[in-house]
C-alpha positions in Angstrom: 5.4 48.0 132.8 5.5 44.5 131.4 6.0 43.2 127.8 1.9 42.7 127.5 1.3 45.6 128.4 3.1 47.7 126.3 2.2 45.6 123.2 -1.5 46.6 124.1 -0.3 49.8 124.2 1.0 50.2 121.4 -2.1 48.5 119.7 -4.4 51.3 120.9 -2.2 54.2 119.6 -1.8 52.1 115.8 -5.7 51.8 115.9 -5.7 55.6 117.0 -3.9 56.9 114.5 -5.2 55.0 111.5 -8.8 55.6 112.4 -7.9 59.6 113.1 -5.8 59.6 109.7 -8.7 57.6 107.4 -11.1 59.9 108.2 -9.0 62.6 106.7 -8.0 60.0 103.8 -11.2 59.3 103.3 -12.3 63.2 102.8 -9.7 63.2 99.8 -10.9 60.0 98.0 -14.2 60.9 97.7 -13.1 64.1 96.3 -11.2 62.3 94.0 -14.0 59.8 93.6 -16.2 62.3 92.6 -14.0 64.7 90.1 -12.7 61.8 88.0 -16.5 59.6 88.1 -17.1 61.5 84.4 -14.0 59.6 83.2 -12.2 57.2 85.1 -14.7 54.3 84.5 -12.5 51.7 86.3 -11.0 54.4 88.9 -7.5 53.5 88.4 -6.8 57.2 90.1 -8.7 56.6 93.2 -6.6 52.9 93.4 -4.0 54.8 93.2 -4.4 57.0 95.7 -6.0 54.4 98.1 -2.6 52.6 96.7 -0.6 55.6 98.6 -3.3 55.6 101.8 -2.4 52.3 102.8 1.6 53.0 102.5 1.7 55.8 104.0 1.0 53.5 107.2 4.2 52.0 106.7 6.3 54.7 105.3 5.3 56.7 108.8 4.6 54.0 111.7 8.0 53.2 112.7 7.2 49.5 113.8 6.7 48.4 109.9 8.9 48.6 106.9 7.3 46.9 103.6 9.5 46.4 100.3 8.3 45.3 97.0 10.8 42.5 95.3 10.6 42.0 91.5 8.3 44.9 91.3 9.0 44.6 87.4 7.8 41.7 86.9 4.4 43.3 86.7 3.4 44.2 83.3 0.9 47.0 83.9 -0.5 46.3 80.7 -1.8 43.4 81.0 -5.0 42.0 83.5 -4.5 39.2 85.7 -5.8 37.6 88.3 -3.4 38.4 91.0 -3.2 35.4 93.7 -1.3 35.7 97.2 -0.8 33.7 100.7 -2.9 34.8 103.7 -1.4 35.2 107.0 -2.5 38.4 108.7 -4.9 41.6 108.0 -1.4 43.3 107.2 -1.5 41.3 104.1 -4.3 43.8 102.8 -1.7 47.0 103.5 1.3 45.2 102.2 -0.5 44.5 98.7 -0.9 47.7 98.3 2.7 48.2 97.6 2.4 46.8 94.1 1.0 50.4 93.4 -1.1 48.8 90.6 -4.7 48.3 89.3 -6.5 46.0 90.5 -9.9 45.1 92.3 -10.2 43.3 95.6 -13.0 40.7 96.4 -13.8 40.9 100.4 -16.2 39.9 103.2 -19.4 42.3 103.1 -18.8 42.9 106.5 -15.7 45.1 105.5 -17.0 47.2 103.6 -19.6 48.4 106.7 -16.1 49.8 108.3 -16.0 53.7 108.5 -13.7 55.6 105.9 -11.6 52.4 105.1 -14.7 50.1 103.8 -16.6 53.2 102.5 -13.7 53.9 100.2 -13.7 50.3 99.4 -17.1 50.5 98.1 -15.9 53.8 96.2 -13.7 51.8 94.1 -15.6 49.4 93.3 -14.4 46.5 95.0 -16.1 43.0 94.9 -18.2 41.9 98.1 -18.5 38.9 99.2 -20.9 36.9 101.7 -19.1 33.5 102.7 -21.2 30.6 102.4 -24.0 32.7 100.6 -24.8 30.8 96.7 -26.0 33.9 95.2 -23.8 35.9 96.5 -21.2 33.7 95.2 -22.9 33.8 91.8 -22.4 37.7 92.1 -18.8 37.9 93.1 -18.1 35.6 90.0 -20.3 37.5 87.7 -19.0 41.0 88.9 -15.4 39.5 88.6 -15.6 38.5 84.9 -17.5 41.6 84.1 -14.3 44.0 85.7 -11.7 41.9 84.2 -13.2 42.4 80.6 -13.2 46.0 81.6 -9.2 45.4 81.9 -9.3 44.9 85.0 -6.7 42.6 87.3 -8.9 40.6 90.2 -6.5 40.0 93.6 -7.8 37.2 95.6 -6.2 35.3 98.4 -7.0 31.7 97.3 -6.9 30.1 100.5 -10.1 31.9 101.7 -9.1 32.6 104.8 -5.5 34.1 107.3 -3.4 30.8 107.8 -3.4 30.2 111.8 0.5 29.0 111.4 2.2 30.8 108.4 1.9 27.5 106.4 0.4 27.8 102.9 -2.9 26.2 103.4 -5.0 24.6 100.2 -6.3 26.7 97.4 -10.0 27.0 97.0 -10.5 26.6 93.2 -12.5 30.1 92.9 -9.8 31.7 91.6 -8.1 29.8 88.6 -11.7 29.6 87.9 -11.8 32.7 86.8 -8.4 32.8 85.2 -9.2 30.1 82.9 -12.9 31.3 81.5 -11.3 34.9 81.2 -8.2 33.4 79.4 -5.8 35.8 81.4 -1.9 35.5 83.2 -2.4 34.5 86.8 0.2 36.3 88.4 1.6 34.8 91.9 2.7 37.0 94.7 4.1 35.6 98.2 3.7 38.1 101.3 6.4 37.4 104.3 6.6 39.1 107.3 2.8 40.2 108.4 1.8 36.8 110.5 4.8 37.6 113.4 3.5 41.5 113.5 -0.2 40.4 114.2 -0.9 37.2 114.2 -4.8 35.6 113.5 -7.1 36.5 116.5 -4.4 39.0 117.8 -4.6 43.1 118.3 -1.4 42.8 119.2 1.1 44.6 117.4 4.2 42.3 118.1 7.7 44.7 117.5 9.4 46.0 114.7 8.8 44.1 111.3 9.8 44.0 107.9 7.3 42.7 105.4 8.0 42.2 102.0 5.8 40.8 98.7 7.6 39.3 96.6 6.5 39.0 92.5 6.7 35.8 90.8 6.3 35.4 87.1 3.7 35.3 85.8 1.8 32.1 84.5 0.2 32.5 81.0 -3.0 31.3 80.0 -1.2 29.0 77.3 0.5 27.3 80.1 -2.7 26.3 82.2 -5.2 26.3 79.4 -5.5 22.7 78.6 -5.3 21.8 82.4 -7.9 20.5 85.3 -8.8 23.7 87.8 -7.4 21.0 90.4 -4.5 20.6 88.3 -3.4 24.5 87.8 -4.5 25.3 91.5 -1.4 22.5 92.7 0.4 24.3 90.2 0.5 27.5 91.8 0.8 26.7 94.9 4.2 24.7 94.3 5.0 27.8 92.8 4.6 29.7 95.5 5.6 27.3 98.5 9.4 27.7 98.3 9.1 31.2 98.9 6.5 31.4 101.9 8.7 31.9 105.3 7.2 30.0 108.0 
């Protein structure tokens, strides 16, 4: 059996197993959903949860490892809007190593997936339809409306996976947001997750390591008096020296 062939292989067991393992995951969170509804108004429980849902993927597939560097850096205190690079759909599982709060913003078409978007639209995430005005108009409304709920935002800023690993340009949607809401953008840099499946690939490629690495936070005072085009080059120097290509 060649190389190929045992990648695809491999591909179609993964799949398997996180489609036969959601639906069980999916059973408990909207348990959960439902029991802490009464109470849990920003359903920082059922994050949690789908927090450990996506790790348990890499604590028990053998072909991924994920690690969280600077992990403290994180003030779970505050609310940001949390901004990372793009370079594979792993990126969405490896996030969820922060193990804190926050709300995603997506394409509408994920949340249509069985058990994984459905719990998506159980905690309340933020849909999106690319290229659609209002639903822009929504995304930004529903945004500002979560974060004064103290609620962090996590939004890849480039808008799309990078095709090479590179950092591509920010779109300005996101610091944006951070500087009408007056809150810390907090940059985070994901390695790792473009060699283990690469854009337009099923393939699962190996064993990989991923990490996300924290940065420090940025403070509203810092960016505050500054052009959207100004903090977005900002950031992204911030981050460049620590994407691996």
């Amino acid at each position: 059996m060649n190389k190929e062939a045992k990648d695809r292989i491999i591909a179609y067991l993964v799949i398997l197993y996180i489609i036969i393992t959601s639906a069980f995951f999916f059973i408990i969170a909207f348990f959960i959903w439902l029991i802490t509804l009464p109470f849990d108004k920003n359903k920082k429980i059922l994050h949690l949860f789908t927090c450990f849902w996506a790790c348990f993927y890499l604590w028990t597939l053998p072909i991924w490892r994920g690690r969280v560097i600077d992990r403290h850096k994180i003030d779970r205190k505050k609310t940001y809007v949390i901004v990372a690079n793009h370079q594979s759909h792993l990126d969405i599982i490896v996030t969820f190593l922060l193990f804190c709060h926050f709300k995603w913003i997506s394409k509408a078409e994920v949340f249509r997936l069985p058990f994984i978007g459905w719990n998506m639209s159980l905690n309340g995430y933020i849909k999106l339809k690319r290229g659609d005005k209002k639903s822009i108009e929504n995304m930004f409304k529903r945004c500002e409306e979560l974060i004064a709920q103290g609620n962090s935002i996590f939004i890849f800023p480039e808008g799309t996976r990078s095709p090479d690993g590179r950092l591509q340009r920010f779109k300005p949607g996101a610091f944006v947001l951070a500087k009408k809401m007056k809150v810390p953008i907090l940059p985070v840099v994901i390695n790792g997750t473009r060699a283990a499946l690469p854009k337009y690939s099923l393939k699962f490629h190996g064993i990989h390591e991923f990490t996300i690495r924290v940065l420090d936070e940025i403070p509203y005072g810092r960016f505050k008096d500054m052009e959207i085009d100004e903090i977005s080059d900002m950031v992204r120097n911030i981050m460049l020296p620590h994407v691996q290509v």
